[in-house]
C-alpha positions as CSV (number, residue, x, y, z in Angstrom):
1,X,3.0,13.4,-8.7
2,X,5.5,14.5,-11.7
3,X,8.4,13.4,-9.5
4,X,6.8,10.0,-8.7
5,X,5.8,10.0,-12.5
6,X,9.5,10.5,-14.2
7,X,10.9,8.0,-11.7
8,X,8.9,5.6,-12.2
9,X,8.9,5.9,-16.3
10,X,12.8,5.8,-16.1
11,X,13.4,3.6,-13.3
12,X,10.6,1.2,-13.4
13,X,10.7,0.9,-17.3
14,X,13.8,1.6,-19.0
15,X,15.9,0.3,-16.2
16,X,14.0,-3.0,-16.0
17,X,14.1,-3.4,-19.6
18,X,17.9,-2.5,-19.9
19,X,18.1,-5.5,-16.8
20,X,16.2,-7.5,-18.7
21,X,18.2,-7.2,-22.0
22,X,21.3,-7.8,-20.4
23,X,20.4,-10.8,-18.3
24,X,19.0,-12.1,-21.7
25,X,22.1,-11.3,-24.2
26,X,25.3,-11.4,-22.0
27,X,24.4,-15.3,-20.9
28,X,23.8,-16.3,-24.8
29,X,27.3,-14.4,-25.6
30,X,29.5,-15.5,-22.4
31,X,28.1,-19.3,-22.0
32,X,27.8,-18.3,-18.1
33,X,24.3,-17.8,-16.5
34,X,24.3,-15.6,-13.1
35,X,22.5,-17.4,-10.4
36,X,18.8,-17.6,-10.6
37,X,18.8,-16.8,-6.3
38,X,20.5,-13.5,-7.1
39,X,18.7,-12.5,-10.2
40,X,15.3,-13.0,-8.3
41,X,16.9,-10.8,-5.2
42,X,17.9,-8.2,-7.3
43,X,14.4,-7.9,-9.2
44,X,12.9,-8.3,-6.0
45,X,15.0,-5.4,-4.4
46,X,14.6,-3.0,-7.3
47,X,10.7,-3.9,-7.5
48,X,10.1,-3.3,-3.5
49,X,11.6,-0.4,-3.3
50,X,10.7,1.3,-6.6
51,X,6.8,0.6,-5.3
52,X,7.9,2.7,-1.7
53,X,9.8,5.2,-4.0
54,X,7.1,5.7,-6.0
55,X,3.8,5.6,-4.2
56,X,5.5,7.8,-0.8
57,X,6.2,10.5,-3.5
58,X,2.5,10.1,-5.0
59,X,0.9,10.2,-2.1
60,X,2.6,12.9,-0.2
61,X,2.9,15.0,-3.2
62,X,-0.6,14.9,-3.7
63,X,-1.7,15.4,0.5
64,X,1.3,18.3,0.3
65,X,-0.8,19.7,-3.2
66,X,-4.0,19.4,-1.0
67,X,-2.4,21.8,1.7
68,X,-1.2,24.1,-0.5
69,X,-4.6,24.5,-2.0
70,X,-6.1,25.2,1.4
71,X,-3.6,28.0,2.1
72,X,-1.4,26.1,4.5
73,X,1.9,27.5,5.3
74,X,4.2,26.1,3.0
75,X,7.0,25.1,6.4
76,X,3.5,23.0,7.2
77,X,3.8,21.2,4.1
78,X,7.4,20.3,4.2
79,X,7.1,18.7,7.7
80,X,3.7,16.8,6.6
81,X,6.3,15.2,4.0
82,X,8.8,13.9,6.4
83,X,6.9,10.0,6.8
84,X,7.1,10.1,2.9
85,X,10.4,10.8,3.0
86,X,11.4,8.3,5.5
87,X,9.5,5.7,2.7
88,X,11.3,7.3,-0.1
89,X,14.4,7.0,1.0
90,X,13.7,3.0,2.4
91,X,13.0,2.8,-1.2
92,X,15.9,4.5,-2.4
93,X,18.2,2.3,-0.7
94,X,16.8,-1.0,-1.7
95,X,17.1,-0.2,-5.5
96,X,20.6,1.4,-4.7
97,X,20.9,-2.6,-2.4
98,X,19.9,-3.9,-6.0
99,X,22.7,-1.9,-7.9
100,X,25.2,-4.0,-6.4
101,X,23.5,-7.4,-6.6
102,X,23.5,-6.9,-10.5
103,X,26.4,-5.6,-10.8
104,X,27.5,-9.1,-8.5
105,X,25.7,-10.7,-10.7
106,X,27.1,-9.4,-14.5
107,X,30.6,-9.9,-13.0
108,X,29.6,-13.7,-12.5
109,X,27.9,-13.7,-15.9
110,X,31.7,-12.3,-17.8
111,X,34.1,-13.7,-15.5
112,X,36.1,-16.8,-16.7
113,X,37.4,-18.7,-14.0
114,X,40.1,-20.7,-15.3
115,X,39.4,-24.0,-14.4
116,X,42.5,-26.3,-13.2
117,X,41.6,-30.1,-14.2
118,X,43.3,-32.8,-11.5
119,X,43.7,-36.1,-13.0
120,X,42.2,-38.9,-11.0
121,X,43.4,-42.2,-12.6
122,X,47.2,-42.6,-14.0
123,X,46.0,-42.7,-17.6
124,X,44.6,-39.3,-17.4
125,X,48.5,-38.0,-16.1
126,X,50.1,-40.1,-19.1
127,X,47.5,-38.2,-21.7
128,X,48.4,-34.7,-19.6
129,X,52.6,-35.8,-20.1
130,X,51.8,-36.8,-23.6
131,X,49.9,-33.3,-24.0
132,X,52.7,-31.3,-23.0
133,X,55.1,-33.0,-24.7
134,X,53.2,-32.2,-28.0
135,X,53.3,-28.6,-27.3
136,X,56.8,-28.2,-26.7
C-alpha cells in the first residue's frame, strides 16, 4: 500500500497541480492557449491510468500482505502479483502516453508561428510598398 500511497501523493497531486499551474500561467504570459481537445486527453490519460497505477498496486499489495501473513512462500506471492502488474504497467504507460501530449501541448502554448499576411485587394499591396519604403 506505501508504494501505491507515495505514487499517488506525488503523481496524483503535485503533478496535477504543477499541470494545472502551467496550463493556467504560460497562456496568460504567451497570449497562446493549447487546444482544449488535447488538454482534456492528456488529463484524461494521466487520470485513467494513475487510477490502474494506483489501485493494481493497493490491491495486490494488500492480497500479497494477506499471503505473507498466512505463511505462503514468498515465490507464491510474486506470481499472485503478476495480473497487478499487467494493470500497473497499462497504467504506467498511459500517464507516460500523457507526458508527451503535454509536452505537445506546452510547445503549442510557447511557439510563435510567424504569421505571413497576403494582401487581398491592391490597396493593402500599396500600404505593404509604402511600409517598406518607410523602413528603408
Amino acid at each position: 500500500f506505501t508504494v501505491a500511497h507515495s505514487h499517488l501523493t506525488m503523481y496524483g497531486i503535485i503533478a496535477f497541480m504543477l499541470w494545472g499551474f502551467t496550463y493556467t500561467m504560460v497562456p496568460r504570459l504567451t497570449g497562446k492557449e493549447p487546444p482544449r481537445i488535447m488538454v482534456g486527453v492528456h488529463f484524461w490519460l494521466a487520470l485513467i491510468g494513475l487510477i490502474f497505477y494506483t489501485f493494481s498496486l493497493m490491491y495486490g499489495a494488500t492480497e500479497k500482505s494477506m499471503m505473507w501473513r498466512n505463511k505462503l512462500p514468498f515465490i507464491d506471492s510474486v506470481a499472485h502479483m503478476y495480473p497487478y502488474w499487467l494493470w500497473r504497467a497499462l497504467g504506467g504507460t498511459l500517464m507516460y502516453i500523457s507526458h508527451f501530449v503535454f509536452a505537445y501541448n506546452l510547445y503549442r502554448m510557447i511557439h510563435r508561428r510567424n504569421e505571413i499576411l497576403l494582401p487581398t485587394a491592391p490597396a493593402d499591396i500599396l500600404v505593404k510598398l509604402k511600409d517598406q519604403e518607410e523602413l528603408k
